[in-house]
N, C-alpha and C positions, 0 to 999 in steps of 0.2 A: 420579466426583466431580471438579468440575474445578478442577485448581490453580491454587494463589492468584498465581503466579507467569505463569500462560500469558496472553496478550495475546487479546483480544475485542475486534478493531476494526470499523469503519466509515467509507466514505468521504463525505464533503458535499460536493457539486459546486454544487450551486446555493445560493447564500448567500441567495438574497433570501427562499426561503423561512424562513431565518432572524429576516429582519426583528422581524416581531412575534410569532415563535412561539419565540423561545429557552428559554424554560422547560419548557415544554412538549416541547420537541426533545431536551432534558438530561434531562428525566422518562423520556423513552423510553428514552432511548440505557442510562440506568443501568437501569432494569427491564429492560433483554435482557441487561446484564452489561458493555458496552462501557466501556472501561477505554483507550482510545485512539482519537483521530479524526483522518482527513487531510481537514484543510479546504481547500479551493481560495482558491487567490490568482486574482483577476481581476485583470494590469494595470492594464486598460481602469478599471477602478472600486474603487482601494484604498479599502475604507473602514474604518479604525484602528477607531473605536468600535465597529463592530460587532465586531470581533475582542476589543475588550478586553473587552464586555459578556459574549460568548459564551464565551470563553475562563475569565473568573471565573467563573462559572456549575458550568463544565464541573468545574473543579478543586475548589471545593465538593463534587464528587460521585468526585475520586480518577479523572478523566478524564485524560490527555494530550493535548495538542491539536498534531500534525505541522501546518506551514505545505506544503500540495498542489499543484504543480505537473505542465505536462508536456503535450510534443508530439512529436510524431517527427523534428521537424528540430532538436532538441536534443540529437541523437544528431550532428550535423554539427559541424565544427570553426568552419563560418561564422559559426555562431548562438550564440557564447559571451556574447556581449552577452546576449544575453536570458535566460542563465545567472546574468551580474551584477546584471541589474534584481531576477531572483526572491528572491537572494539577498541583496542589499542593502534590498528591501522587509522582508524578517523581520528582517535585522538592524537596522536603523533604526526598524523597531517595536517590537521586543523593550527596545533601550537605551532609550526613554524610558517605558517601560510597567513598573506596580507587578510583582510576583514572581507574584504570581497569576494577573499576564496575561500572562504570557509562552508565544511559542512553545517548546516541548522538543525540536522536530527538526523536520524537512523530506523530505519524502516527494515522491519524482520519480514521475509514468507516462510512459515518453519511448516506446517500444515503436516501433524506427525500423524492424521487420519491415512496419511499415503503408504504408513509402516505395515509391514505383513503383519507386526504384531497387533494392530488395532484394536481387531475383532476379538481379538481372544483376552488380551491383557490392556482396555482401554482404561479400566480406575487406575492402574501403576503407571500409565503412560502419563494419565493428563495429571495425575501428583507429580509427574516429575518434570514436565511441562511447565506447570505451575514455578514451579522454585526453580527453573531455568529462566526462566520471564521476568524471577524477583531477581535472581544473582543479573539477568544483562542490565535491568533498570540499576539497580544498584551501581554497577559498574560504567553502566553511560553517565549518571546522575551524580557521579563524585569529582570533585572540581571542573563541572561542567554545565555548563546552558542548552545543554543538545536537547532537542527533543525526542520523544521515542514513542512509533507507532508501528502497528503491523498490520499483517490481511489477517482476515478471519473468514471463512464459510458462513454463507448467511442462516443454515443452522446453527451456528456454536451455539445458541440459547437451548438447544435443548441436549445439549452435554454437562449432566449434574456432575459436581464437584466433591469426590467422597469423603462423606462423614460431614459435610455443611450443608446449608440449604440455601446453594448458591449455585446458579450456573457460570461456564466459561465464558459466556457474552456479558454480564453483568461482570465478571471480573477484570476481563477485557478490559473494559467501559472506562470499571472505577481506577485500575491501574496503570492504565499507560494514559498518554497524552492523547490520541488519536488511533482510533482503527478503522480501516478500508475494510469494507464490505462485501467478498465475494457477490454480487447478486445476480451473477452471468444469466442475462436471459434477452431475449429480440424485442422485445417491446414493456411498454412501460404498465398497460394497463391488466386486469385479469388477476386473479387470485394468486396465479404462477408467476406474472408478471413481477418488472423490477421493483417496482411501488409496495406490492403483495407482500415480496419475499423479505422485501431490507424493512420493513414497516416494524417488525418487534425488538430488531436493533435499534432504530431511528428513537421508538415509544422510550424504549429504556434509557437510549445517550439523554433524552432530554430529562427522565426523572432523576438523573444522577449530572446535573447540569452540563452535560457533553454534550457532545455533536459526533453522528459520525459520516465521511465520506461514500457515499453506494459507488462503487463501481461495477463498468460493464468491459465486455471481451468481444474482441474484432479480431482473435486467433481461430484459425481454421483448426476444429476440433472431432474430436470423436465420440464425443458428448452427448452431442443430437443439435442440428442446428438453430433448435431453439434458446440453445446457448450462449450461442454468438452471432455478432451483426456482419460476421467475416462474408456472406452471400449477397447482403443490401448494399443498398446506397449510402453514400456519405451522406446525403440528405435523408434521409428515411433515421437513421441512427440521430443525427443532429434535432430532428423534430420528436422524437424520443426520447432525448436527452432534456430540450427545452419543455416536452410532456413533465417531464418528472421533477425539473427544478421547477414548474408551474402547481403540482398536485402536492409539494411539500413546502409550497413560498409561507415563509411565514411560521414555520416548523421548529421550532428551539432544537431540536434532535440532529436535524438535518445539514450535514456540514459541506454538503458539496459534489462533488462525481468525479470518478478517474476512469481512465482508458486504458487498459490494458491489450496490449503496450506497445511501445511507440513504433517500433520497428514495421507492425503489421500496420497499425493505424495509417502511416506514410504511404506505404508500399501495395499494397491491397484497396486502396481506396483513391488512390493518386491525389492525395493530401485532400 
């Protein structure tokens, strides 16, 4: 049975299909259960109305709506500006928008393992990573009640933090409010499996009194299909899902599961 307390996210990356489908889009999202969504900020095309139309809508149905960002070169110390735009857009939305339409938090994908420079310069990356994570918390967190969480790869635990005896999952953990858990994989059980993989993140959110979110992918990839449920059934996925909130009930660690993201999950599965 699932608690009333665990998180059932999803992510919205493209807004436009929001357009003229908001209701419809919030009809879904609350028939699967979804109780939290990271919606994408576009720069390129803030459009407020639609955030406030969709956002009341959402909360009508006991939804939360994180404001979505995120690039890999916002792991760089260069690109703090574009740290300040993201967050100055939600906060500048938020202070003039009723209570209903307000954003709740702010959800980063930065995943700066995507940078050519990875391999070769990852200690100067994830230092500067790091103090990129502190200046956004910082800057969400100052006259503000927002929350702030981000994805992580369900390795980050084994990405040391140089010159401490810390990895970036346990800091993760202790410094934001919430992290989603890359655990992209087809089923739940198996050492590969979702259970397998999100298990030293889940061990850890709870010895540092968190929780974190596992999420899974229903995007058709080039990964290996073991990745994603983008080839199964909506059934086959959904008893895999209710697999995992079953093998974790009871879990202090265990905060919940998202879907990534909304747009396939609808479209590819016919809801």
């Amino acid at each position: 049975m699932k608690q009333e307390n665990h998180v059932k996210a999803t992510w919205i990356w493209d807004l436009d299909d929001l357009e003229e489908n908001q209701e419809e889009t919030v009809s879904f999202l609350n028939n699967k259960g979804v109780n939290l969504v990271y919606l994408h900020i576009d720069f390129e095309n803030v459009n407020t109305e639609r955030f406030e139309s969709f956002i009341k809508l959402a909360s009508k149905k006991n939804i939360d709506v994180y404001a979505l960002g995120g690039d890999p070169n916002w792991a760089l110390t260069k690109n703090q500006k574009s740290l300040d735009t993201f967050v100055s857009i939600v906060k500048d939305y938020n202070q003039q928008s009723a209570e209903e339409e307000k954003f709740q938090g702010v959800h980063v994908d930065i995943e700066p393992y995507l940078l050519p420079a990875w391999k070769s310069e990852r200690e100067n990356i994830v230092t500067q990573w790091i103090s990129n994570l502190q200046y956004l918390k910082n800057k969400v967190k100052t006259d503000s009640e927002l929350a702030i969480s981000g994805d992580v790869p369900f390795w980050i635990n084994q990405v040391e933090i140089p010159g401490e005896n810390k990895d970036m999952g346990d800091w993760m953990i202790s410094s934001l409010d919430s992290i989603t858990v890359m655990a992209y994989r087809d089923q739940t059980e198996g050492e590969n499996g979702i259970k397998g993989i999100a298990s030293p993140l889940v061990e850890q959110a709870a010895n540092r009194s968190k929780s974190v979110i596992v999420a899974v992918n229903v995007i058709e990839t080039d990964e290996g299909n073991h990745t994603t449920f983008h080839d199964n059934s909506l059934n086959y996925m959904n008893h895999e899902l209710n697999l995992l909130e079953n093998r974790f009930s009871g879990h202090p660690g265990y905060g919940g599961v998202a879907v990534h993201d909304y747009q396939y999950w609808k479209s590819s599965q016919n809801g």
